[in-house]
C-alpha positions in Angstrom: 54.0 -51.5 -4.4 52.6 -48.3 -2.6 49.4 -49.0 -0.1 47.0 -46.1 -0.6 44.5 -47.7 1.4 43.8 -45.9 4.8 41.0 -46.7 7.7 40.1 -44.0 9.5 38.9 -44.0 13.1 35.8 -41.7 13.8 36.4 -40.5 17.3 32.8 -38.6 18.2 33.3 -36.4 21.5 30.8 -35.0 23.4 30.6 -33.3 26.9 30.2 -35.0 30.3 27.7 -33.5 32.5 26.5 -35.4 35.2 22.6 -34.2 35.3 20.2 -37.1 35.3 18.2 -38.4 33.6 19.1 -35.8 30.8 20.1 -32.3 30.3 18.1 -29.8 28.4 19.7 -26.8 27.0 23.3 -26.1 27.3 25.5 -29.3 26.5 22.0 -30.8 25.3 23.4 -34.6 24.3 20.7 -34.9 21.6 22.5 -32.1 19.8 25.7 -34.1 20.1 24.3 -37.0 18.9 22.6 -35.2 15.8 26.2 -33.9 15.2 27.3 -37.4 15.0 25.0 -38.6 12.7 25.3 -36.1 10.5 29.0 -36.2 10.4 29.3 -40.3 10.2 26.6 -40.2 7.5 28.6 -37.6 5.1 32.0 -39.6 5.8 30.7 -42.9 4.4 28.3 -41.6 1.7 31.0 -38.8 0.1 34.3 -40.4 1.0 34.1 -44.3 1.9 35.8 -46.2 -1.1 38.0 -49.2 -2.2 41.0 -47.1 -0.9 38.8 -44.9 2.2 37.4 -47.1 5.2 35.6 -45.2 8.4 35.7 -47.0 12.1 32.8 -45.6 14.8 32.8 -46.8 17.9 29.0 -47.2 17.9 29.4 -49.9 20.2 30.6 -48.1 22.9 27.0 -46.8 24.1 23.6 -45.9 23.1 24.7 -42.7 21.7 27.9 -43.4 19.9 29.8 -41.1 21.6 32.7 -40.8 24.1 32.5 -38.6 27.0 34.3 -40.7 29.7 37.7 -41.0 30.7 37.2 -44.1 31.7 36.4 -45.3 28.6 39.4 -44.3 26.5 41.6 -47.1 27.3 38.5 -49.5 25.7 38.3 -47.1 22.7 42.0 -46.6 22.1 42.4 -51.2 22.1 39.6 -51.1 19.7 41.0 -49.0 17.4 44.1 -50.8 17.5 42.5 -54.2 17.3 41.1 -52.5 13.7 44.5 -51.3 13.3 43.3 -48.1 12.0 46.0 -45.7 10.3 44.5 -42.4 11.5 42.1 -41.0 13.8 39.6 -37.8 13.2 38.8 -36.4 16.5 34.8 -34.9 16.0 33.9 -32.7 18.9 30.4 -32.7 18.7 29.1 -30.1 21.3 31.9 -28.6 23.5 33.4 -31.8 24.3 35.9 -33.5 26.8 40.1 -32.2 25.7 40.9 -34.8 28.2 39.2 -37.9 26.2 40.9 -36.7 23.2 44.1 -36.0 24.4 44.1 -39.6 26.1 43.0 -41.5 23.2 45.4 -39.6 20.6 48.6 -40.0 22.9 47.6 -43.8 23.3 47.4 -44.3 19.3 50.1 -42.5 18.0 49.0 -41.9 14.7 48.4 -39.0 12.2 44.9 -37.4 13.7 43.1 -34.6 12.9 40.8 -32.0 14.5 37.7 -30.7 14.1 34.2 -29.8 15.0 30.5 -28.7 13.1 30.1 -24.8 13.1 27.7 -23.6 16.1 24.1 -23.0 14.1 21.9 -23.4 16.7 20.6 -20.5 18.8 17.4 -20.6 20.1 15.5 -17.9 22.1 19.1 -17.1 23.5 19.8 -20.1 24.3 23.3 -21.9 22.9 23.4 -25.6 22.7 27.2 -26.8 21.4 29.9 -24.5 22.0 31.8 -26.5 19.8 34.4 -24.0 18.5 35.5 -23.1 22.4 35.8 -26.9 23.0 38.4 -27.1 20.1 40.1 -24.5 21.2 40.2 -27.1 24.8 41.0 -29.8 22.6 43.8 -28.7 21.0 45.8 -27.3 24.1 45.4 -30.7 25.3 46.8 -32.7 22.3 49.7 -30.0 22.2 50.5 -31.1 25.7 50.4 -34.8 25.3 52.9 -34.2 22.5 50.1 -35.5 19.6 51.0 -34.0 16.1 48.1 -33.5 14.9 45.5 -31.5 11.8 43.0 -29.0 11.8 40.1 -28.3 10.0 38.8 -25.1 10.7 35.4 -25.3 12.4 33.5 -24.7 9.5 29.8 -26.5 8.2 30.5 -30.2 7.0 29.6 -29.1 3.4 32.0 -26.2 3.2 35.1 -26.2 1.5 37.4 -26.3 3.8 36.4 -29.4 5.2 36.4 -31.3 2.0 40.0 -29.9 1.2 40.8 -30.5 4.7 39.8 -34.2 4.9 41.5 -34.9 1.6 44.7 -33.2 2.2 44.5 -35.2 5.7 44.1 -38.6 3.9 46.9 -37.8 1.6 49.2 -36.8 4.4 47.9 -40.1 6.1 48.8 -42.4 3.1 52.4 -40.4 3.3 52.9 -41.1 7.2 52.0 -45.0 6.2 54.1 -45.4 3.5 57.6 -43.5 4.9 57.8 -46.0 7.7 57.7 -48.4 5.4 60.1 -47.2 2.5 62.2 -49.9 0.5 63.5 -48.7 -2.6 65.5 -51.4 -5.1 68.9 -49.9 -6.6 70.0 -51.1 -9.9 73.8 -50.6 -10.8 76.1 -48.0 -8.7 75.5 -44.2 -8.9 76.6 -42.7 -11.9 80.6 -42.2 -12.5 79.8 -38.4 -13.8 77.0 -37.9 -10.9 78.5 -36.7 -7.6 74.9 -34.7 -7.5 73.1 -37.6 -6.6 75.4 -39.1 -3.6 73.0 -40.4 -0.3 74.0 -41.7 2.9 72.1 -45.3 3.0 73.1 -46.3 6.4 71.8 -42.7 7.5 68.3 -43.3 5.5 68.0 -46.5 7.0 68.8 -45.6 10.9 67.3 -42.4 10.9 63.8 -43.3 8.5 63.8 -47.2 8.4 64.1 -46.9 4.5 65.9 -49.8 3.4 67.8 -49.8 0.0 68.0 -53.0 -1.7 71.2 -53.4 -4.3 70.7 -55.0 -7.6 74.3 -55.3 -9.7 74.2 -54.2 -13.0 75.7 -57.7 -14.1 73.0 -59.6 -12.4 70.3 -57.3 -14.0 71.7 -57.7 -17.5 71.8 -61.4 -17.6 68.4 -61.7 -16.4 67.0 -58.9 -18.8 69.3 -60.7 -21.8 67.6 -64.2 -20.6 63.7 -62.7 -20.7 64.8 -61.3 -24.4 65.9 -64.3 -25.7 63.9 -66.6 -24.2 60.7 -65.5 -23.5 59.7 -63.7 -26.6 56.8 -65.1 -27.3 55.5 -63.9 -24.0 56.7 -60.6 -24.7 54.5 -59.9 -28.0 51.4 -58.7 -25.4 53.7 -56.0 -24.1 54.8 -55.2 -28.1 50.9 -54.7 -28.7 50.9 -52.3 -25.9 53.5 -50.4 -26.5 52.3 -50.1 -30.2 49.0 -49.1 -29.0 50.5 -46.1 -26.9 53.4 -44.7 -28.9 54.0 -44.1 -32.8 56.5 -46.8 -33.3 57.1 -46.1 -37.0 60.6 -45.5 -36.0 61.2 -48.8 -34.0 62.3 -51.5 -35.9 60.4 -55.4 -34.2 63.5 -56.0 -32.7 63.9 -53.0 -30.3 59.9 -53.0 -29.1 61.2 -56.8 -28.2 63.7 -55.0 -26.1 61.6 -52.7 -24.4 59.0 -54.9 -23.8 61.7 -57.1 -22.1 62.7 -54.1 -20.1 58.5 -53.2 -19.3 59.0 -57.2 -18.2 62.0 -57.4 -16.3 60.8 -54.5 -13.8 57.9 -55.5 -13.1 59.2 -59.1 -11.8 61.6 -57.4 -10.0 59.3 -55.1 -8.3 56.7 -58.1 -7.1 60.3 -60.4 -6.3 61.7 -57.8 -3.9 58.0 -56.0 -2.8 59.4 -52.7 -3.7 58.0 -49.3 -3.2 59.8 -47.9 -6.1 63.1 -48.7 -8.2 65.9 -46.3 -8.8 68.6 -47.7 -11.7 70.9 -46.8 -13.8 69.8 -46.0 -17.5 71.3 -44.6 -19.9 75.2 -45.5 -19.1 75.6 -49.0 -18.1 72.0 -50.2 -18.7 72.2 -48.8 -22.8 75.8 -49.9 -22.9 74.5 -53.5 -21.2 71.1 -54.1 -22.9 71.3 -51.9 -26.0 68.5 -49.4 -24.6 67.9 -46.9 -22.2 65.0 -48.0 -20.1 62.9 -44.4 -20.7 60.0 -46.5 -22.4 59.5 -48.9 -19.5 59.7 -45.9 -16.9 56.8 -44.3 -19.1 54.5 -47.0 -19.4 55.0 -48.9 -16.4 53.6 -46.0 -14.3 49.9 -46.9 -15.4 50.6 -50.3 -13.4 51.7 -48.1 -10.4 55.2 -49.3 -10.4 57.8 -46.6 -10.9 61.1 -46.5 -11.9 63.5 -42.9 -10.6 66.2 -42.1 -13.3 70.1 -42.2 -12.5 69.3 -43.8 -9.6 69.0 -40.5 -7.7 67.5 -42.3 -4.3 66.3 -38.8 -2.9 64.3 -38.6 -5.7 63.0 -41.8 -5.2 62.0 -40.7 -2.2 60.4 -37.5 -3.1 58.3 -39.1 -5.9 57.0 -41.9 -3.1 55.6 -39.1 -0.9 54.0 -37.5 -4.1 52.8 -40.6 -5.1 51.1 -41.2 -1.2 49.6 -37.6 -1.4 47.8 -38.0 -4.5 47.2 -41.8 -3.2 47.5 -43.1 -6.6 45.4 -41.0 -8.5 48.5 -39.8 -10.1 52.1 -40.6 -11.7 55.0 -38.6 -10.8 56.6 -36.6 -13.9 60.6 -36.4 -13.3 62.0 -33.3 -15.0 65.0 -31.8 -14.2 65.5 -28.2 -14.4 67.5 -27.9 -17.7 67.4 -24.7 -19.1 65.7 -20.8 -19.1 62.8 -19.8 -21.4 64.0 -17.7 -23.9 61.9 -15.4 -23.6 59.9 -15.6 -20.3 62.1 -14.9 -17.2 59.7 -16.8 -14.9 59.8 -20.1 -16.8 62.3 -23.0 -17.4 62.5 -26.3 -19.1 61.6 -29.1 -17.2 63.5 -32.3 -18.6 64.3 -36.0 -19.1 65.4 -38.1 -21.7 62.2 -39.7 -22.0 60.8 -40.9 -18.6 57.6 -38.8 -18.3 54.3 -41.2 -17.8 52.5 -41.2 -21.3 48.6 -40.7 -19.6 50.5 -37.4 -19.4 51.5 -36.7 -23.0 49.5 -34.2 -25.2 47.8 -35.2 -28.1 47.4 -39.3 -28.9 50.0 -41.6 -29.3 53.8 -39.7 -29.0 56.3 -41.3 -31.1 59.8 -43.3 -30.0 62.6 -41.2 -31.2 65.9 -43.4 -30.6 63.3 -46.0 -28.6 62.2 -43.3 -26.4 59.5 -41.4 -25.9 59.1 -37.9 -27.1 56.3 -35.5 -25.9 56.0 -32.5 -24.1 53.8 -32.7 -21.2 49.8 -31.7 -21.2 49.0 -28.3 -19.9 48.0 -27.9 -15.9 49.0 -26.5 -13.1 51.8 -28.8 -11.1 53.2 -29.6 -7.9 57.5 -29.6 -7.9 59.1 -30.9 -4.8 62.7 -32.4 -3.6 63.8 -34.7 -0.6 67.7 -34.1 -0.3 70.4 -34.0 2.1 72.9 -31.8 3.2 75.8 -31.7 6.1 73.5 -35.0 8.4 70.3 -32.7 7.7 67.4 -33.8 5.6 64.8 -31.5 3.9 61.9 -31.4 2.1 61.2 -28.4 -0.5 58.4 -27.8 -2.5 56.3 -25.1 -5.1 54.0 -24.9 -8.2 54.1 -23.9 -11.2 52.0 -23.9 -14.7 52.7 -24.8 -17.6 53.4 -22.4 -20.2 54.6 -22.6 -24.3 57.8 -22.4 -25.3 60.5 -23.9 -27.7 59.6 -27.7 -28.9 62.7 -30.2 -28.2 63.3 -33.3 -28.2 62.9 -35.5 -25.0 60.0 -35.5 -22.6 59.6 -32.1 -21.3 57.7 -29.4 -20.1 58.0 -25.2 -20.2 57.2 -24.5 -16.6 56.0 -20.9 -15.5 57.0 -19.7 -11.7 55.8 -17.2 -9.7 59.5 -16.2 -9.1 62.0 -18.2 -10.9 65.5 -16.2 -9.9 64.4 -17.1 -6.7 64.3 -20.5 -7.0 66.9 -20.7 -9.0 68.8 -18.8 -6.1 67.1 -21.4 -3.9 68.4 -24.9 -5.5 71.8 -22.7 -6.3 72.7 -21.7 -2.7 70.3 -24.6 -0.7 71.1 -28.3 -0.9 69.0 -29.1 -3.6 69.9 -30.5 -6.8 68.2 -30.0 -10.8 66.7 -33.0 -10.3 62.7 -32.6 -9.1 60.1 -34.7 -9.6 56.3 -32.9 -10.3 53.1 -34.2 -10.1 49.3 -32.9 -11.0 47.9 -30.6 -8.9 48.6 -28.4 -5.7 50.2 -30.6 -2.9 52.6 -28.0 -1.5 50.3 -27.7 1.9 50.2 -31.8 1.6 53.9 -31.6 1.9 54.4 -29.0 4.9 51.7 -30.8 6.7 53.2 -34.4 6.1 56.3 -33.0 8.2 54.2 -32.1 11.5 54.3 -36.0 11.8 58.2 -37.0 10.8 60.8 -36.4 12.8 64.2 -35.1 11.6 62.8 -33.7 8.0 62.3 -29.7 7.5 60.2 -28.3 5.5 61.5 -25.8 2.7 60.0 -23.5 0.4 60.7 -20.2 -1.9 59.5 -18.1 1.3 61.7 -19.5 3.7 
């Protein structure tokens, strides 16, 4: 399973001016302090959830704010000690670039930047600076070597910071979960499916993913043993799957089978504490088991455990980081690019035998044709993206598209419009990139290009490069 959870660590700055007993004016700490407040206040009461924790450090003094150096060794171990997974930098007047830049090199984590517009000027008289001291800040992380995000300095309630934070946590979630990838493979690649070839030892030295092998003989006897024996326990799933699909085609028998299926991977997915499984489907596992696995893939994704077709492990990989930058809001959709609209130049067919999560579906309760599911995908705007490999070099590429109508087919499938298919088309024909993508709700193209600033050895691609 994924961890979406994040804590966040509130780093307040302010500046250090040594004028007993307090300055007035310029640098004015109460100022600062207000700043603070404000900010810590908007954090917990807009964004704190089951998933979203925030860390202050209003122990550290009266004001909850650092402006030492001598304290960022304290802060950094506290942080640690609450082993927080990112740290938001606040500069709350002008600040101190060195506090920052300390505490940020000493963490190592995803950390992001900002600072509360200037408002306040009085009789000519300036109290923050706070957009000069980012400006400070920043040179400072750059030369500690701290990858790090920026929100623009902008008021807390603006737009940009809520898009800011968010894309931030999603980008935070991705950082978490990469380090931490294990992916479990059922059944060798494909005989047919060169396409889909990876380098495991590579993945594993390079990214610490770890690839755990299932045979296909070992699955099938352990699928064939939860059919035959445990069929009683199975009837639950039936009524679910009954309750989702239009299974007037289905004979008792075959739900049996796909409930056992539904069964079988989620066992393995709590057995091995996978991330995601990638398997075979619909050559060894059909020829094994008597069905493809399409319906499990499609329900199971309401559980949060997903299962990548043709165990294509870059696309295991891509939907993981898709997954992570929507932090389990939503599923990931894995269409393949398939064929042109007839009629539109700027849209194709986006593909799969019957994989797509049914929450997705349009309209209410999409039948099993052949014991899959068969639907073409609700309307929305859509995120498409690719992790792949080519010559030792890994990148990531991503774009959006809408959906548009076009031809009904058989399947689970979506008409997807682009703002320049030809060229991308040109750019999965001439790059490393393969038909297979995996899409997801939403925009998270910048989520993606910003998720790279903190992984080494991945580039970022897209139809403008």
């Amino acid at each position: 399973m994924l961890d979406y959870k994040l804590k966040i660590g509130v780093l307040p700055i302010r500046r250090c001016i040594k004028e007993p007993p307090k300055r007035i004016g310029m640098f004015q700490s109460d100022y600062a302090v207000e700043n603070k407040n404000i900010t810590l206040e908007h954090l917990r009461g807009l964004y704190e959830d089951k998933n979203t924790a925030f860390v202050d450090i209003e122990w550290l003094n009266e004001e909850g704010l650092l402006r030492l150096d001598s304290d960022c060794d304290r802060v950094a171990e506290y942080f640690k000690e609450q082993k927080i997974d990112a740290l938001f930098i606040v500069n709350c007047n002008f600040g101190e670039e060195s506090c920052a830049g300390l505490v940020a090199k000493k963490l190592g984590l995803p950390t992001l930047l900002w600072g509360p517009r200037d408002r306040l000027f009085t009789d000519g008289q300036r109290f923050t600076d706070t957009q000069c001291g980012l400006f400070a800040m920043s040179k400072q992380l750059k030369r500690y070597g701290v990858a790090f995000s920026y929100i623009e300095n902008c008021d807390i309630t603006a737009p940009a910071f809520d898009e800011g934070l968010r894309r931030f946590f999603g980008v935070a979630c991705m950082v978490k979960n990469f380090k931490n990838i294990r992916i479990l493979e059922i059944g060798a690649r494909l005989k047919p499916f060169k396409s889909i070839m990876y380098n495991e030892l590579e993945l594993c030295e390079r990214f610490g993913i770890d690839v755990v092998s299932i045979n296909l003989v070992e699955a099938m006897n352990e699928l064939g043993g939860i059919f035959e024996n445990e069929k009683e326990k199975l009837l639950p799933r039936v009524c679910e799957i009954r309750e989702k699909f239009d299974c007037s085609d289905t004979d008792g028998q075959t739900l049996l089978k796909l409930a056992a299926a539904a069964e079988y991977f989620e066992r393995l997915s709590k057995t091995y504490n996978s991330n995601i499984i990638g398997t075979d489907c619909w050559s060894g596992f059909a020829l094994g088991f008597g069905i493809a696995p399409c319906m499990a893939m499609s329900i199971l994704a309401e559980n949060d455990i997903h299962i990548t077709c043709e165990g294509d492990i870059h696309m295991a990989i891509t939907n993981i980081l898709l997954l992570c930058a929507s932090r389990g809001k939503e599923s990931v959709i894995q269409g393949e690019f398939t064929s042109h609209h007839p009629d539109n130049d700027n849209a194709e067919l986006l593909w799969h035998c019957g994989s797509f999560p049914v929450r997705y579906a349009e309209g209410e309760k999409p039948p099993l044709v052949n014991a899959k599911p068969s639907f073409r995908l609700k309307d929305g705007e859509y995120t498409i993206a690719r992790f792949q490999a080519e010559g030792g070099k890994y990148y990531l590429f991503a774009d959006k598209f809408n959906s548009c109508d076009g031809p009904s087919t058989w399947g689970t499938y979506v008409w997807a419009e682009f703002k320049d298919l030809p060229a991308l088309e040109r750019k999965l024909i001439e790059g490393p990139y393969i038909h297979h993508m995996s899409e997801i709700p939403g925009d998270y193209t910048d989520y993606l290009k910003e998720f790279i600033r903190y992984t080494d050895g991945i580039e970022y691609d897209c139809i403008d490069k």
